[in-house]
Backbone as XML, in Angstrom:
<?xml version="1.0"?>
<chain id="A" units="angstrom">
  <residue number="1" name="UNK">
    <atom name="N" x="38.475" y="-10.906" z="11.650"/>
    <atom name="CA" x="38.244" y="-9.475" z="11.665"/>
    <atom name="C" x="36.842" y="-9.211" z="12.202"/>
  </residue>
  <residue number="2" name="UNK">
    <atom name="N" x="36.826" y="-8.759" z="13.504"/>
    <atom name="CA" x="35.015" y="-7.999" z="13.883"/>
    <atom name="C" x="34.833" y="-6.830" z="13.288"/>
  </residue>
  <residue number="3" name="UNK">
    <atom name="N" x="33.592" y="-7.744" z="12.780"/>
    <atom name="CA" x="32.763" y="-6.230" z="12.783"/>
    <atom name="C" x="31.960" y="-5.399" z="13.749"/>
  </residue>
  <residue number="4" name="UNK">
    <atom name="N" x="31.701" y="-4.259" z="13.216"/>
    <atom name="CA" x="31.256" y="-3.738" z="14.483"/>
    <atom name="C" x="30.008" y="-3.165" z="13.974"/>
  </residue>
  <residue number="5" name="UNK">
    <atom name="N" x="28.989" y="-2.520" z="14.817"/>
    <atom name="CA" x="27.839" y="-1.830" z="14.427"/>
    <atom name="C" x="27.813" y="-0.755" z="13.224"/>
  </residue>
  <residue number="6" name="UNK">
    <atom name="N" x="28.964" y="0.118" z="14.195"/>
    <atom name="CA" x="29.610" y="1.249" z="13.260"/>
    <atom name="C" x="29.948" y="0.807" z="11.667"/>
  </residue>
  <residue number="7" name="UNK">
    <atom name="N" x="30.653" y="-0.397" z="11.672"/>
    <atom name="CA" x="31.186" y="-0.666" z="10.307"/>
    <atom name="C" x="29.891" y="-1.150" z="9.455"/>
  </residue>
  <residue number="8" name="UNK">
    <atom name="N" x="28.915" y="-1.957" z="9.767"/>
    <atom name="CA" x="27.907" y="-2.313" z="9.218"/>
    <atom name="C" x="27.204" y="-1.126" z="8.790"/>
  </residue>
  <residue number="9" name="UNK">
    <atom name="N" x="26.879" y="-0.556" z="9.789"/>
    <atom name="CA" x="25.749" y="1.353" z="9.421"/>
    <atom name="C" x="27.024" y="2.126" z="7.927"/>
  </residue>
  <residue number="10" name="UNK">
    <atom name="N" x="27.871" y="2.364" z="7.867"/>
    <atom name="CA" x="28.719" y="2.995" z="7.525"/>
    <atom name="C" x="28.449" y="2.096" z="5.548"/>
  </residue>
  <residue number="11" name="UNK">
    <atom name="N" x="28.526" y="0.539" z="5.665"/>
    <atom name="CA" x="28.372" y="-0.388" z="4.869"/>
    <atom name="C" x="27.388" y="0.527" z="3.941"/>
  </residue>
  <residue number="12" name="UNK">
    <atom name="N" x="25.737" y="0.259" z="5.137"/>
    <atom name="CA" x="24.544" y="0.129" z="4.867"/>
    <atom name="C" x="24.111" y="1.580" z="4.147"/>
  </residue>
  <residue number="13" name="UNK">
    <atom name="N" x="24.913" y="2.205" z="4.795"/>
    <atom name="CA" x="24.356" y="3.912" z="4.511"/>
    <atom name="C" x="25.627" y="4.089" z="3.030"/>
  </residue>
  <residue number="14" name="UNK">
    <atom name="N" x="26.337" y="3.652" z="2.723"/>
    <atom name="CA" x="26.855" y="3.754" z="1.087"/>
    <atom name="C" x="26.102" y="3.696" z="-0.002"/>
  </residue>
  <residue number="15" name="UNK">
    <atom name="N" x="24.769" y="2.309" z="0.679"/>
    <atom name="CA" x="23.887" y="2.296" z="-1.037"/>
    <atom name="C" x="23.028" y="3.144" z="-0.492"/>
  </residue>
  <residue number="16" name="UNK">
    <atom name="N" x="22.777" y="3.593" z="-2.178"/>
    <atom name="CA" x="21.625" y="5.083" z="-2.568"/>
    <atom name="C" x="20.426" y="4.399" z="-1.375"/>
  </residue>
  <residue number="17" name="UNK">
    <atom name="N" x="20.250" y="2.765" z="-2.153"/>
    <atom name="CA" x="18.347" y="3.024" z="-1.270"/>
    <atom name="C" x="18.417" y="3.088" z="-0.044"/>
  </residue>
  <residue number="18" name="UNK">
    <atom name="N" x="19.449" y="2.559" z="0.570"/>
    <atom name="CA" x="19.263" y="2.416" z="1.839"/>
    <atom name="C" x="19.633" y="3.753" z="2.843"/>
  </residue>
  <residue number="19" name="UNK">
    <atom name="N" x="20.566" y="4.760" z="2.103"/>
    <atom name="CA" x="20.756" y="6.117" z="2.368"/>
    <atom name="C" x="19.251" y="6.883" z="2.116"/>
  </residue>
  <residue number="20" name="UNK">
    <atom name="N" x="18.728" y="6.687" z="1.300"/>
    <atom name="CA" x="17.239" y="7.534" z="0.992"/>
    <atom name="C" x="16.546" y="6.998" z="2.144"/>
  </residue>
  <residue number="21" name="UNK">
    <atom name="N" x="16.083" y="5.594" z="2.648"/>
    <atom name="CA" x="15.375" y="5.082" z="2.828"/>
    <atom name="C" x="15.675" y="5.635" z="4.881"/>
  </residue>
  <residue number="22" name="UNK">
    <atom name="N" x="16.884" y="5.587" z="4.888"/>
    <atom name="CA" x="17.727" y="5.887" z="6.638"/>
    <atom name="C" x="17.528" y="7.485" z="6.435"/>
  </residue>
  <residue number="23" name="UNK">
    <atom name="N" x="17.379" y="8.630" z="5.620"/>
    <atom name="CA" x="17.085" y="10.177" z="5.795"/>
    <atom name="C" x="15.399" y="10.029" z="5.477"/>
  </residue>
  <residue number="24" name="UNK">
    <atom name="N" x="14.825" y="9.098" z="5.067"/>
    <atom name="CA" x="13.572" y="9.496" z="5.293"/>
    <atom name="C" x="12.818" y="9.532" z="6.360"/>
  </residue>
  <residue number="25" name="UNK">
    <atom name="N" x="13.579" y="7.920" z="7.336"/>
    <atom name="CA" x="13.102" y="8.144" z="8.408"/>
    <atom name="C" x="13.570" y="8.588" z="9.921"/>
  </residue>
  <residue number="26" name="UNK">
    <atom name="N" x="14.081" y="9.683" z="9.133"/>
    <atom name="CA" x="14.997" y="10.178" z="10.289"/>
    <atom name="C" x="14.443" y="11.082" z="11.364"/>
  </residue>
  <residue number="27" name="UNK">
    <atom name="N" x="13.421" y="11.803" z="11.272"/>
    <atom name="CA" x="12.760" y="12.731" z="11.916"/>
    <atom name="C" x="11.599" y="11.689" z="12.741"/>
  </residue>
  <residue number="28" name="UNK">
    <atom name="N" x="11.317" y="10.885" z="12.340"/>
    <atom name="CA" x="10.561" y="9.411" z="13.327"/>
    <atom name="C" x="11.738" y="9.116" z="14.218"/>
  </residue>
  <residue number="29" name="UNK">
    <atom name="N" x="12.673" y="8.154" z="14.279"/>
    <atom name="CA" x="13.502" y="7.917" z="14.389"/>
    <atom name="C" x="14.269" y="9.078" z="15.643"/>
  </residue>
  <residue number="30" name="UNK">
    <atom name="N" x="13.970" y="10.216" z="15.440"/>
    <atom name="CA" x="14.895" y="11.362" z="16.546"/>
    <atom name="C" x="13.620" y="11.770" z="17.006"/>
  </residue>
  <residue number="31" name="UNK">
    <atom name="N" x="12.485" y="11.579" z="17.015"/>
    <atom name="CA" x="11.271" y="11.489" z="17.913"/>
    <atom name="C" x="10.889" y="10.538" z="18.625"/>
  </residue>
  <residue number="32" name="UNK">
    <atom name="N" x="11.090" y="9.437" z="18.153"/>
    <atom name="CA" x="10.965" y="8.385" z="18.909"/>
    <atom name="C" x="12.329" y="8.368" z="20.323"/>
  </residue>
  <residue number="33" name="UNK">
    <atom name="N" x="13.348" y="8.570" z="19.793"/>
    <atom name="CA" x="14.327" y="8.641" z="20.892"/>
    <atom name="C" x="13.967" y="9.881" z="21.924"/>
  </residue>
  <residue number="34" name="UNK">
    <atom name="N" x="13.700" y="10.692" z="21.233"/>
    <atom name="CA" x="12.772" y="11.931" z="22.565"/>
    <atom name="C" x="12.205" y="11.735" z="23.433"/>
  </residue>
  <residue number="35" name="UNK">
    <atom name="N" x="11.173" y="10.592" z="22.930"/>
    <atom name="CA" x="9.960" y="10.117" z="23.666"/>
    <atom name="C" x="10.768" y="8.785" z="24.671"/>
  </residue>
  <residue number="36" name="UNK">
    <atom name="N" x="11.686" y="8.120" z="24.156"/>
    <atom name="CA" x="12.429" y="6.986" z="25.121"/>
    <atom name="C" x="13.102" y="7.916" z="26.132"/>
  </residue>
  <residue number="37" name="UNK">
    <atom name="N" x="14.101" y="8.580" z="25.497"/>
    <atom name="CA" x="14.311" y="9.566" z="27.005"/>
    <atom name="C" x="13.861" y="10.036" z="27.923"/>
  </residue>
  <residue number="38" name="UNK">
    <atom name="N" x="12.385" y="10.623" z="27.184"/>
    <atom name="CA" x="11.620" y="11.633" z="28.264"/>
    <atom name="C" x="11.430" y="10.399" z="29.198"/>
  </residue>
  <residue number="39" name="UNK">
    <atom name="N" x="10.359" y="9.133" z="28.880"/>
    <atom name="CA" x="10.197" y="8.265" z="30.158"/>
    <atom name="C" x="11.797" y="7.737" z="30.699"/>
  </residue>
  <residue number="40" name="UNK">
    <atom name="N" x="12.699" y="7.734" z="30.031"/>
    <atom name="CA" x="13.693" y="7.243" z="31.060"/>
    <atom name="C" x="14.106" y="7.928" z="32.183"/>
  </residue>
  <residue number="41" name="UNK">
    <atom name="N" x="14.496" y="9.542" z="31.587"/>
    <atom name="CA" x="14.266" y="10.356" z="32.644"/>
    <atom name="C" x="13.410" y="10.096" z="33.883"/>
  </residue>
  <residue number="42" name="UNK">
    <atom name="N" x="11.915" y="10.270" z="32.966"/>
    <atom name="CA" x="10.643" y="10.028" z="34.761"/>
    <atom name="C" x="11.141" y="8.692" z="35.384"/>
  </residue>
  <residue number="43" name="UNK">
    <atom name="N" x="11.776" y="7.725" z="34.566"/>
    <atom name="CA" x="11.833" y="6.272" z="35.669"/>
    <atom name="C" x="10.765" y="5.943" z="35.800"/>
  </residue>
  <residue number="44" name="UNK">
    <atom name="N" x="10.067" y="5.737" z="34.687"/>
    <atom name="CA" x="8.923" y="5.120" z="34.299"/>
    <atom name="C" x="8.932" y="3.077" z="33.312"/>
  </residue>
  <residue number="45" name="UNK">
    <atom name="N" x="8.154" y="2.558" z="33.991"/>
    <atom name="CA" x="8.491" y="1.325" z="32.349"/>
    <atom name="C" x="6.949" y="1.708" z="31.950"/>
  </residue>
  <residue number="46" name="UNK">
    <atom name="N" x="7.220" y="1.349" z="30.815"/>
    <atom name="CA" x="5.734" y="1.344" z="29.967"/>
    <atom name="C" x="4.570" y="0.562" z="30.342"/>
  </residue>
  <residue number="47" name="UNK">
    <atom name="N" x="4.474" y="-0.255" z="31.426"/>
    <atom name="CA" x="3.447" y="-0.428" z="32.081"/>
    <atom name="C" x="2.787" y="0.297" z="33.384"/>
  </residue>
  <residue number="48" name="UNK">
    <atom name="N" x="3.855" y="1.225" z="33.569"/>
    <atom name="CA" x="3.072" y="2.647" z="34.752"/>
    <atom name="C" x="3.081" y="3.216" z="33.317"/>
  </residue>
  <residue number="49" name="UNK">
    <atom name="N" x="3.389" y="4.000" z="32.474"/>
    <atom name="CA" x="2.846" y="5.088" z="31.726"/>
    <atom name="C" x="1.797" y="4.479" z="31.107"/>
  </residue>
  <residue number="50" name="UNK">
    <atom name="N" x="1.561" y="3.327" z="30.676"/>
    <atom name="CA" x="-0.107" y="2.840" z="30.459"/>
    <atom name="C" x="-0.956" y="2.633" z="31.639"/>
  </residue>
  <residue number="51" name="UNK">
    <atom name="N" x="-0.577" y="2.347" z="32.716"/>
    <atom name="CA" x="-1.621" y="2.776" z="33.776"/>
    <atom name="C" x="-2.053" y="4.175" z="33.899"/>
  </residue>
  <residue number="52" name="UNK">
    <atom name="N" x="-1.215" y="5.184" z="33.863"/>
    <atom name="CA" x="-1.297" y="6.450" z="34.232"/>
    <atom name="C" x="-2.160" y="7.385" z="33.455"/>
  </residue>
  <residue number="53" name="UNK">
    <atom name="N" x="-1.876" y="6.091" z="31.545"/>
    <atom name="CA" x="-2.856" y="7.061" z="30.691"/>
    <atom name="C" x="-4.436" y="6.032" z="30.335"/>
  </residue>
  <residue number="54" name="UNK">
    <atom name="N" x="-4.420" y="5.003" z="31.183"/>
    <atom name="CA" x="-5.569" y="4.314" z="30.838"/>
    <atom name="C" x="-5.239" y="3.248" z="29.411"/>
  </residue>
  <residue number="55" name="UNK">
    <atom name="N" x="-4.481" y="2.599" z="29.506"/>
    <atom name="CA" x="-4.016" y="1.695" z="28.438"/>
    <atom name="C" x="-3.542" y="0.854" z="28.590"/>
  </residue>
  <residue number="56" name="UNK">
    <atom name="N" x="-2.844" y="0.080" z="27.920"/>
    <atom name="CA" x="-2.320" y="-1.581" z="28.272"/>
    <atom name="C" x="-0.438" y="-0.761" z="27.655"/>
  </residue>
  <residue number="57" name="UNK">
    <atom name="N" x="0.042" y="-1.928" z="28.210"/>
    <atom name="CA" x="1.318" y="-2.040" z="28.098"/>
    <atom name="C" x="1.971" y="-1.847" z="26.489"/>
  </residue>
  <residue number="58" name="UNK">
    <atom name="N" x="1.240" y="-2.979" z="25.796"/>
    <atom name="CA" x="1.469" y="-3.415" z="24.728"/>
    <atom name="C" x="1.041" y="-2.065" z="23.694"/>
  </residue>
  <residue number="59" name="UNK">
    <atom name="N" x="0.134" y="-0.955" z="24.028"/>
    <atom name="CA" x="-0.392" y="-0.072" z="23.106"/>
    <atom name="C" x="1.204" y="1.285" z="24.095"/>
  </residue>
  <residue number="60" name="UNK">
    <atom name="N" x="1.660" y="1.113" z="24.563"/>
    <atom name="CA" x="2.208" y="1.836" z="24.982"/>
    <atom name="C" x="3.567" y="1.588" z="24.177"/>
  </residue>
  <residue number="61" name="UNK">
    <atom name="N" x="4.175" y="0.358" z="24.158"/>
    <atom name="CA" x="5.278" y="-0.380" z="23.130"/>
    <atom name="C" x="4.990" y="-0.280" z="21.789"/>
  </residue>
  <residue number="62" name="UNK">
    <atom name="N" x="4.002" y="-0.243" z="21.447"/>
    <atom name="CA" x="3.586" y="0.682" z="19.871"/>
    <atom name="C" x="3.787" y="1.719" z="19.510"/>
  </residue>
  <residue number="63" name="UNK">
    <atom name="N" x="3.502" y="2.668" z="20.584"/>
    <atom name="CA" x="3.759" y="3.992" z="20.462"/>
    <atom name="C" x="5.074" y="4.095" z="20.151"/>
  </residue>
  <residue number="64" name="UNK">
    <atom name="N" x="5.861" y="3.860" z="21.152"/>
    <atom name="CA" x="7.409" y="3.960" z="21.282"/>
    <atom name="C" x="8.261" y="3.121" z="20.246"/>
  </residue>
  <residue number="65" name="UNK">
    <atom name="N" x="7.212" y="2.188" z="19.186"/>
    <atom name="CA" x="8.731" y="1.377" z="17.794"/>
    <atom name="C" x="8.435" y="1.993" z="17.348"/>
  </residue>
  <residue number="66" name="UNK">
    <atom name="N" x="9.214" y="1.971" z="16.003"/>
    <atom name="CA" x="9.440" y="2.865" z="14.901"/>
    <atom name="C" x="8.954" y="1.302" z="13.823"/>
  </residue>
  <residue number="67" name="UNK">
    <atom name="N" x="8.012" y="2.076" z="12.990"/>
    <atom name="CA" x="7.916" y="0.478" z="11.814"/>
    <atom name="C" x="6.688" y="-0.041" z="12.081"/>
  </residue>
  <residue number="68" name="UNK">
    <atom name="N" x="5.278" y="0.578" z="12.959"/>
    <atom name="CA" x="4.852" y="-0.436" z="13.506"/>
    <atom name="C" x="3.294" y="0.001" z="12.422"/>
  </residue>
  <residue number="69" name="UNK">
    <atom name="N" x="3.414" y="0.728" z="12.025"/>
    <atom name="CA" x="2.508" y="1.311" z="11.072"/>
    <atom name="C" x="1.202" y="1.825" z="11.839"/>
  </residue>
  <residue number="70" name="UNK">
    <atom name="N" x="1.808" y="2.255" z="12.743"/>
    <atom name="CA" x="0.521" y="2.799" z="13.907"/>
    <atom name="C" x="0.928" y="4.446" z="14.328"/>
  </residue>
  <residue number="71" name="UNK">
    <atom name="N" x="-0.166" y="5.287" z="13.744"/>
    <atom name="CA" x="0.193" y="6.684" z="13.939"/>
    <atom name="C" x="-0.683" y="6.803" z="14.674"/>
  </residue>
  <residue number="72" name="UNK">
    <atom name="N" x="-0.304" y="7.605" z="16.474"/>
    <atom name="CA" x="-0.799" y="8.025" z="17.079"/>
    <atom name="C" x="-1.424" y="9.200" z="17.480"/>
  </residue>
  <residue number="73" name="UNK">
    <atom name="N" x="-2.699" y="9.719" z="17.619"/>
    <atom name="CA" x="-3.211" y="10.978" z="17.640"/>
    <atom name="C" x="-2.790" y="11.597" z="18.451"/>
  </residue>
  <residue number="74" name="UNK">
    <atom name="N" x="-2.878" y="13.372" z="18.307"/>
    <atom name="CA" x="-2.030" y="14.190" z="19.267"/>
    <atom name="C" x="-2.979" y="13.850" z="20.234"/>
  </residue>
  <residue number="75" name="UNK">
    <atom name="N" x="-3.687" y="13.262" z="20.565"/>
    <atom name="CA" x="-4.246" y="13.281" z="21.917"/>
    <atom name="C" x="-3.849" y="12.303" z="22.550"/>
  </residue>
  <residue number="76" name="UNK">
    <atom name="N" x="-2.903" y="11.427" z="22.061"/>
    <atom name="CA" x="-2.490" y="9.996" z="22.643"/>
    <atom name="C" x="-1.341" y="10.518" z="22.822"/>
  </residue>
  <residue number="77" name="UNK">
    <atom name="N" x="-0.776" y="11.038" z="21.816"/>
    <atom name="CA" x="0.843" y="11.938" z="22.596"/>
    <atom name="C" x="0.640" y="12.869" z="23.958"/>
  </residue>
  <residue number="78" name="UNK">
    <atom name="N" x="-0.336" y="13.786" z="23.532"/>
    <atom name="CA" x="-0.367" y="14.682" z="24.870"/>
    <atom name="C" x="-0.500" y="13.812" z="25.948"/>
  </residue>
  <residue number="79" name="UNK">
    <atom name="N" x="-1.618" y="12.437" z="25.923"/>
    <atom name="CA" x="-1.753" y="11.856" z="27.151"/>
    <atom name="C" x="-0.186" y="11.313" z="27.895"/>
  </residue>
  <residue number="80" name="UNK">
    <atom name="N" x="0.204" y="11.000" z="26.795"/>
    <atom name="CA" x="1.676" y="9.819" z="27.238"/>
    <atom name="C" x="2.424" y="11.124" z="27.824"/>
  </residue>
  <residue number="81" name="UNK">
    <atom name="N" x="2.629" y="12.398" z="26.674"/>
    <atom name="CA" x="3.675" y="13.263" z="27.492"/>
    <atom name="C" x="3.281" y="13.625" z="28.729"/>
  </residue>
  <residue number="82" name="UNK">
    <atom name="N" x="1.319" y="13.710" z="29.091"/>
    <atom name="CA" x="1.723" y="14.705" z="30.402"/>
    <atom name="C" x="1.925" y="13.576" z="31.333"/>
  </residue>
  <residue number="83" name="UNK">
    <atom name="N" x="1.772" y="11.705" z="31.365"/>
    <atom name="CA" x="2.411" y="11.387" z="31.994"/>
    <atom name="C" x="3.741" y="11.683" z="32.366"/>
  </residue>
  <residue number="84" name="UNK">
    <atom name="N" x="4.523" y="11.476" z="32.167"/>
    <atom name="CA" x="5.674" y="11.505" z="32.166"/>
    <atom name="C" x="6.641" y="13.518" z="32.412"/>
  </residue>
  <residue number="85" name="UNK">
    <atom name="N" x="5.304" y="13.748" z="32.485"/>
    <atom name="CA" x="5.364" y="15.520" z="33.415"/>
    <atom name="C" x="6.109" y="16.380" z="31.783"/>
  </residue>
  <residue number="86" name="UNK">
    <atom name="N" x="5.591" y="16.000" z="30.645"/>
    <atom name="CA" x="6.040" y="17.101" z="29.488"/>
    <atom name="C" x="5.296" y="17.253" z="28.965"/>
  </residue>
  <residue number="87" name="UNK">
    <atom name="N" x="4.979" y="17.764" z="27.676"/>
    <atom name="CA" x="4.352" y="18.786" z="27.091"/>
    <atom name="C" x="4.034" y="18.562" z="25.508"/>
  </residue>
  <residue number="88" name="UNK">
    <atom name="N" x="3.260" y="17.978" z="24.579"/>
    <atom name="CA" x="3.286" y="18.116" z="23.459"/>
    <atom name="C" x="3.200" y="19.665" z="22.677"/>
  </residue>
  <residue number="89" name="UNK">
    <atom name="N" x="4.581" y="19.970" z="21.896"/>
    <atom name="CA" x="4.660" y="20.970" z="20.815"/>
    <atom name="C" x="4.535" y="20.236" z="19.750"/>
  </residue>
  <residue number="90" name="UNK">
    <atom name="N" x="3.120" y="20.783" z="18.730"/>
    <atom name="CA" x="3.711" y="20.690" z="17.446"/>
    <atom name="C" x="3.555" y="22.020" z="16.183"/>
  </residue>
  <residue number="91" name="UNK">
    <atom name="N" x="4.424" y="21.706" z="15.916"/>
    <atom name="CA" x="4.946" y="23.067" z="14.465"/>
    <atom name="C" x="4.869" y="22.237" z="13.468"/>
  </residue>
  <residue number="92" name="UNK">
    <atom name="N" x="4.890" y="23.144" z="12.195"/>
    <atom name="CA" x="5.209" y="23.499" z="11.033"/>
    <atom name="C" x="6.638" y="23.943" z="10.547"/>
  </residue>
  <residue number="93" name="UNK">
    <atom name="N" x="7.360" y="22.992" z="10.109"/>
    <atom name="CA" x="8.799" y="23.629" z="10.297"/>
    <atom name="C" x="9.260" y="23.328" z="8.281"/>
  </residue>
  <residue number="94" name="UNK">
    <atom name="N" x="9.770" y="24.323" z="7.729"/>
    <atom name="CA" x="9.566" y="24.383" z="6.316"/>
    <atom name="C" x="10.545" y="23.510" z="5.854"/>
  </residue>
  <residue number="95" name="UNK">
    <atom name="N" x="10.596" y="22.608" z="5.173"/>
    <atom name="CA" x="11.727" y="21.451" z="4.802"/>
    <atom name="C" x="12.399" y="22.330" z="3.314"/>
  </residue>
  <residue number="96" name="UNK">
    <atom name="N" x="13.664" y="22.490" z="3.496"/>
    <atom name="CA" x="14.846" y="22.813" z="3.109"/>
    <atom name="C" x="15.182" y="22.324" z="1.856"/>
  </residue>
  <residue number="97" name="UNK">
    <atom name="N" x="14.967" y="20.708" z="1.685"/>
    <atom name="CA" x="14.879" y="20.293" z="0.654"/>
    <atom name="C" x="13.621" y="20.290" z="-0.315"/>
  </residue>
  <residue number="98" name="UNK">
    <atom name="N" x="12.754" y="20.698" z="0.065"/>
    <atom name="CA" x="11.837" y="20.882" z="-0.927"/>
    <atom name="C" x="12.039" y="22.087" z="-1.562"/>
  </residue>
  <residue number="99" name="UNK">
    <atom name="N" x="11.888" y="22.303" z="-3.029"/>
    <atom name="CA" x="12.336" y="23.871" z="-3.805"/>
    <atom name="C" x="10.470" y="24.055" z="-4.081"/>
  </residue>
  <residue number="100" name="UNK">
    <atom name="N" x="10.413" y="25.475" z="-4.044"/>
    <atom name="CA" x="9.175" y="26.236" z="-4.708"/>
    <atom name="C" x="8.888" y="25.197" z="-5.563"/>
  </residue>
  <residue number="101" name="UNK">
    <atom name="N" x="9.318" y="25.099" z="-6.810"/>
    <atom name="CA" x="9.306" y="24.676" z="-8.358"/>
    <atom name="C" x="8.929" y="22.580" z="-7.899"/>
  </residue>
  <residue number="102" name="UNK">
    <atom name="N" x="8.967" y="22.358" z="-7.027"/>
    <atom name="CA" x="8.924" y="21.297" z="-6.380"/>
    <atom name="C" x="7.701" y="21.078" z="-5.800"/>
  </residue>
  <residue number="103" name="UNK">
    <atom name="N" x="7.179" y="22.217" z="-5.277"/>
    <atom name="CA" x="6.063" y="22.355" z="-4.435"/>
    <atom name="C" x="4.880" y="22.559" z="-5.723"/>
  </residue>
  <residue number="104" name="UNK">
    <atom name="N" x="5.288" y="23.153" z="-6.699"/>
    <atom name="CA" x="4.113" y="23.851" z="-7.278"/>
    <atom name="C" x="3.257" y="22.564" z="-8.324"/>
  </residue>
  <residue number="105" name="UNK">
    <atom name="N" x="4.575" y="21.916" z="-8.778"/>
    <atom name="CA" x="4.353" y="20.438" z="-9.198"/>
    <atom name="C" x="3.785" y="19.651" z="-9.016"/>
  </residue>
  <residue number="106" name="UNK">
    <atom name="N" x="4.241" y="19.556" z="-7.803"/>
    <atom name="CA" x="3.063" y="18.815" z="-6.704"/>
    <atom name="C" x="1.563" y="19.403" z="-6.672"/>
  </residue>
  <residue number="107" name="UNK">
    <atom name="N" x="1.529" y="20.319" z="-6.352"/>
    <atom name="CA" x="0.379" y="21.458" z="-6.250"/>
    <atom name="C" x="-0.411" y="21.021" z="-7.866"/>
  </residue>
  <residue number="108" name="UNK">
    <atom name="N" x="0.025" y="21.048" z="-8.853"/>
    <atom name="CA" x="-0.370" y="20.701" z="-10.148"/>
    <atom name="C" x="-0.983" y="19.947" z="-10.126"/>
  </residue>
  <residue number="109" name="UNK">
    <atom name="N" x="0.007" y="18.845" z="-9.696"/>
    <atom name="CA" x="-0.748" y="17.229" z="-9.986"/>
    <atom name="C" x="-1.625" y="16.497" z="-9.196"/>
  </residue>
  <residue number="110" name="UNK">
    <atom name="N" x="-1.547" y="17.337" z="-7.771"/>
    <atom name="CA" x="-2.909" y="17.094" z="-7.240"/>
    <atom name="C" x="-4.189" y="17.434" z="-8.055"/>
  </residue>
  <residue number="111" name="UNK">
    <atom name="N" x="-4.549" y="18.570" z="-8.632"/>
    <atom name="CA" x="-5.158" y="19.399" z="-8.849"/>
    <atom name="C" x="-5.683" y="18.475" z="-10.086"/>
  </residue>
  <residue number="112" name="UNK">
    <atom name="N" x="-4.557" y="17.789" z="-10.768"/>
    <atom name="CA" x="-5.078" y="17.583" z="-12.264"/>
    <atom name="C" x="-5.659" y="15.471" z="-12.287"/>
  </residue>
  <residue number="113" name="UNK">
    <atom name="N" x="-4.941" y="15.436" z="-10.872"/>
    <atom name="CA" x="-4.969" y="13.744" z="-10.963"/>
    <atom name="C" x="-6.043" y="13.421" z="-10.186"/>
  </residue>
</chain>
């Protein structure tokens, strides 16, 4: 019997941690694929978009994993996007799952810890 990708993800995403752990990093994860598209689109490899922004290859392949524990400044995004002829937006967008009564808690225990 093969398995398939599908059947493994489907497996993996049944247990709680690994369901918490796959929606936490989901908004990395659908940014990072943004950012693989946008250069696939230009028909770029990551050694012209590190020439283009003054960098090495290897800091350019950082940018683009997910896991690598390297957060890049919006000024390293803007550089990479306007290679690649786009545009860094960033917002404030209000998360859904957080409740008031959630927030204020938080808000507390900063305050008190």
């Amino acid at each position: 019997m093969a398995k398939t990708l599908k059947d493994f993800k489907a497996r993996a995403l049944a247990r709680p941690d690994v369901r918490r752990e796959y929606d936490r990093l989901a908004d990395e994860f659908a940014f990072l694929d943004e950012i693989l598209k946008a250069r696939a689109e230009a028909g770029l490899s990551q050694a012209e978009v590190a020439a283009r922004i003054g960098t090495t290859q290897s800091a350019v392949a950082r940018l683009e994993s997910a896991g690598s524990g390297h957060s890049p400044s919006i000024t390293t995004l803007q550089r990479y996007a306007s290679a690649l002829g786009y545009k860094v937006q960033v917002r404030l967008v209000k998360d859904s799952a957080t409740t008031a009564k959630t927030t204020r808690t938080r808000a507390k225990t900063v305050r008190t810890g």
